[in-house]
N, C-alpha and C positions, 0 to 999 in steps of 0.2 A: 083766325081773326076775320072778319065779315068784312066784307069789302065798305068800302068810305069810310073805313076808322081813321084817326085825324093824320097815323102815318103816312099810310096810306095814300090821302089825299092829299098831304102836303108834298109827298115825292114823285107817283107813282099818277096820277089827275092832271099832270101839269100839260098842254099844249103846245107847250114850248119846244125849242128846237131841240137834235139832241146833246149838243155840248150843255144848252141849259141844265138839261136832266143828267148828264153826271157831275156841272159843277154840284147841285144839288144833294147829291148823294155824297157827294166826297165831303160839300158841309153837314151832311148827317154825320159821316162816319167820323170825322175831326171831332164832334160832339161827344160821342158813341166810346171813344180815345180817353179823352177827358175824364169822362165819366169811371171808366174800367177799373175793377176791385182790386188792389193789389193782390197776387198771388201767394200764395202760402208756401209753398215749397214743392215737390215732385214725387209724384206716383204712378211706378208703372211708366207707359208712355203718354200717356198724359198728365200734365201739369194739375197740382191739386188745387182745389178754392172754386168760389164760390162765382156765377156769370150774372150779369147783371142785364134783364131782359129789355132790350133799347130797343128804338126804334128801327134802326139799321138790322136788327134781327130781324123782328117782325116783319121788314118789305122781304123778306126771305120767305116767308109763308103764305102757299100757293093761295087765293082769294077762293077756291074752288074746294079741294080738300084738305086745308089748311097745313096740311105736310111742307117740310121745310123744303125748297125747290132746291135741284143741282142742273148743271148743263144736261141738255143745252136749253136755258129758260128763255122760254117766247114773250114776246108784247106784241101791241095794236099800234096801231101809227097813233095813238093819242096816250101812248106811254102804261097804259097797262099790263102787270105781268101776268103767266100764269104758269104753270109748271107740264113737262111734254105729255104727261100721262093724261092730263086734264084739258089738253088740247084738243086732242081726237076726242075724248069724250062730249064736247060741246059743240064739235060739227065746224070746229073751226074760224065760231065765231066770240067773238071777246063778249064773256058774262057780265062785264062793268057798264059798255058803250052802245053793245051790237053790231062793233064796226066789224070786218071780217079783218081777222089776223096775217094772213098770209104768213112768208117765212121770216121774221124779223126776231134777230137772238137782241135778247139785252145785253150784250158785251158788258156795256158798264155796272151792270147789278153781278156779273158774273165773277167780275175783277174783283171789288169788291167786297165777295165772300171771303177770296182768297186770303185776306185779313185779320179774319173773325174767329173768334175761339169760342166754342161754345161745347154747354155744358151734354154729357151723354145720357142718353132720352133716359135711362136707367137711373139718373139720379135719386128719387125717391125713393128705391130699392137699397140704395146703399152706392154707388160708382160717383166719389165725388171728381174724378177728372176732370180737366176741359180740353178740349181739341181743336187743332186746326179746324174749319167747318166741314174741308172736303177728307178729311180724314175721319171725320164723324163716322160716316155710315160703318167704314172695316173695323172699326173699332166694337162699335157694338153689336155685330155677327159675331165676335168672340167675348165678349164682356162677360164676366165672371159671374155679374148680377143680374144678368136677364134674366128672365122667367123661365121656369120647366115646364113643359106639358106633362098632363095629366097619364101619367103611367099604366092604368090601368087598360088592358087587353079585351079588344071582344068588342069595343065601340068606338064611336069618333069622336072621343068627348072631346071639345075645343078650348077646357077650361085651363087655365095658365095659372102660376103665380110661383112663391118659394114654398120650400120645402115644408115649414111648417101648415102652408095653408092647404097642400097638396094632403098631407096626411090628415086631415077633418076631413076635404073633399073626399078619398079614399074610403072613407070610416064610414062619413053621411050619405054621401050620396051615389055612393056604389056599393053602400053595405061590405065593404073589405075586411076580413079578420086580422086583427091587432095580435102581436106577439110579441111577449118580450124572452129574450135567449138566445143565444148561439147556436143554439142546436137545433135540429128540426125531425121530426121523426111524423111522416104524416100519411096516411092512407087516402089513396085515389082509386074511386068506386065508380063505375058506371054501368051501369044494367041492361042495355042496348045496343047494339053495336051498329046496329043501322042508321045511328043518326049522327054518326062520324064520317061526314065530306070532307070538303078539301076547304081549310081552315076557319073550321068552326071551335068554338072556345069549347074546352072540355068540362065537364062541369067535375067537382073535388066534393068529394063529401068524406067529412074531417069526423068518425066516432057516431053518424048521427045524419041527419039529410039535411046538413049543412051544407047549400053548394056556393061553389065560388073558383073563379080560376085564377084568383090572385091573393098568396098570403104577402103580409107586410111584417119583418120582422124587427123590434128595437134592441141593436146591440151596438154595446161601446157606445153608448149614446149617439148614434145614428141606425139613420132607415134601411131596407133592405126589401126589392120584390124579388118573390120567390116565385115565380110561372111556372106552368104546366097545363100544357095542352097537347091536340091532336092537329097534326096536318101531311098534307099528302108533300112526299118526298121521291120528288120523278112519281114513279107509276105508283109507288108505293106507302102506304099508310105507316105513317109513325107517330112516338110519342116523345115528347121533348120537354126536359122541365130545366130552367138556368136563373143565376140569379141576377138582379139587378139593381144596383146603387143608386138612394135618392142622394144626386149630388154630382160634383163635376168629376173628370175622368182622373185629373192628377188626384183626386182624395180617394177615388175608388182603387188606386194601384195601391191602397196601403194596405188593403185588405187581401185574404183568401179565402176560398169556400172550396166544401167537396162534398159531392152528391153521391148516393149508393142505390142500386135495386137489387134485390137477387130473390130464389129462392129458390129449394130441392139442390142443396148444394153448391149454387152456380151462381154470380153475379156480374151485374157490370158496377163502373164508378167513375168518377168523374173529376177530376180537380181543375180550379182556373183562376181567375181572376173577373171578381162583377163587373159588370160593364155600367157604364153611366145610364141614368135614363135621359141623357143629351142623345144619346142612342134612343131612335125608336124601336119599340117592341118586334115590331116588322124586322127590320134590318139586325137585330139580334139573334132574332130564329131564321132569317135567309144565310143569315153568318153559319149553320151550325153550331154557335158558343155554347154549348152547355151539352144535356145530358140527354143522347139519343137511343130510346126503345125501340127498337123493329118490332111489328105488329106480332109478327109469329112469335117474339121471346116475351113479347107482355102476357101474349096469352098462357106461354109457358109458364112465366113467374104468376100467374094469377091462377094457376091450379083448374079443381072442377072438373067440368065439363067445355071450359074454356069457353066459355059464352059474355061468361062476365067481365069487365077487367076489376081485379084488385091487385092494387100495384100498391107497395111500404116505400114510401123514397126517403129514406134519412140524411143525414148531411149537417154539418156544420162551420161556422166562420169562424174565420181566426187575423190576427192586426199582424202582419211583418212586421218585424225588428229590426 
């Protein structure tokens, strides 16, 4: 909300003393009362139904980066607010007035909040809860419905959203191969062995010079990333492939998977449980979770002259009962 919007300036503009400005607000919030949706029933730890955006919210919205403020919220000697983060950022001087801010908390906008129920920023994802204000923010660090990052290995991509939008993203614009099945039976090829540092993305060529280091598989009508890559472990070069669930951790525990390599008689294997991709890709292969080649038995299982790697990893998922 832009600063001198009529809230704003009817609560928040005023001159007046400070008992003026919380009787003020306490008639905002009596109004604010009045107003309030009846609730629907209960979900979770928060209450279900619907918040009805009043103006007593809105003096909650820092004037600066419009984020909802919490303690300790600052004002100017002429009553405007702004949020701590957005204090330092403007050198200390109030963006409404120009007066200089010094330390002055708003006690009474603070109090205040302590009243208010408001809806979780996830809402239009699906989270119809409402919350206490200051129990807002812990609620949705775990909210079922917030967004996942983009799963895909080998870049920083920043793009967010659910599951279904992740997989176009995956498809479109990272070129990901699509699969549908349980099983997985794939060949990883790479022709050079000098261009394997310390964690660089392995490239997969799948029958064909198809590269890629991430397959996505559809089974049981949900997603699944399959990784495999190369990185240095201690002094030592390895190759690791694990899988991992589009979706939150308690749905990933319904699942299992087992990964295989071998050859000339010999293999390794692997069984586990996917990990969420709430988990990042990083912090799954720091974990060890999954299926670890030592460099000398890749080149083993890849035969030759041992120059190349061709590695078979087979593997398949299955639902617990």
């Amino acid at each position: 909300m832009a600063p001198g919007g009529s809230a704003l300036k009817e609560v928040l503009e005023s001159t007046s003393t400070g008992m003026d400005y919380e009787v003020k607000i306490a008639k905002a919030e009596a109004n604010n009362n009045n107003n309030k949706p009846t609730k629907s029933g209960i979900a979770g730890s928060g209450k279900y139904g619907m918040h009805s955006n009043n103006g007593v919210y809105e003096l909650l919205e820092c004037p600066v980066c419009t984020n909802l403020m919490y303690p300790p919220i600052h004002q100017c000697p002429n009553g405007h607010t702004l949020c701590s983060n957005c204090k330092a950022r403007v050198q200390n001087t109030c963006p409404t007035c120009r007066y200089e801010l010094g330390n002055i908390r708003c006690l009474a906008l603070e109090k205040v909040a302590e009243s208010l129920e408001v809806p979780c920023r996830y809402q239009s994802l699906g989270c119809h809860d409402i919350f206490p204000y200051y129990s807002k923010l812990k609620h949705e660090q775990h909210c079922r419905f917030r967004p996942y990052a983009c799963p895909y290995a080998g870049s920083e991509c920043s793009v967010t959203g659910d599951i279904p939008t992740l997989v176009v993203h995956l498809k479109d614009d990272h070129k990901v191969d699509m699969h549908d099945g349980c099983t997985f039976n794939h060949r990883y090829v790479k022709d050079t062995w000098s261009h394997f540092h310390i964690n660089p993305p392995i490239h997969v060529a799948l029958h064909s010079n198809l590269h890629s280091v991430l397959q996505v598989f559809n089974c049981f009508g949900r997603q699944f990333c399959l990784h495999f890559e190369a990185f240095q472990l201690g002094m030592a070069p390895v190759y690791m492939a694990f899988l991992r669930f589009m979706g939150d951790e308690n749905e990933a525990k319904k699942f299992s998977y087992s990964l295989e390599v071998g050859a000339h008689g010999r293999k390794l294997t692997w069984q586990g449980i996917p990990r969420s991709i709430r988990d990042s890709h990083r912090k799954v292969r720091d974990s060890q979770d999954g299926l670890i080649i030592p460099r000398n038995l890749a080149l083993y299982f890849s035969g030759g002259d041992r120059q190349e790697l061709k590695l078979r990893v087979t593997g398949r998922i299955w639902k617990e009962e």
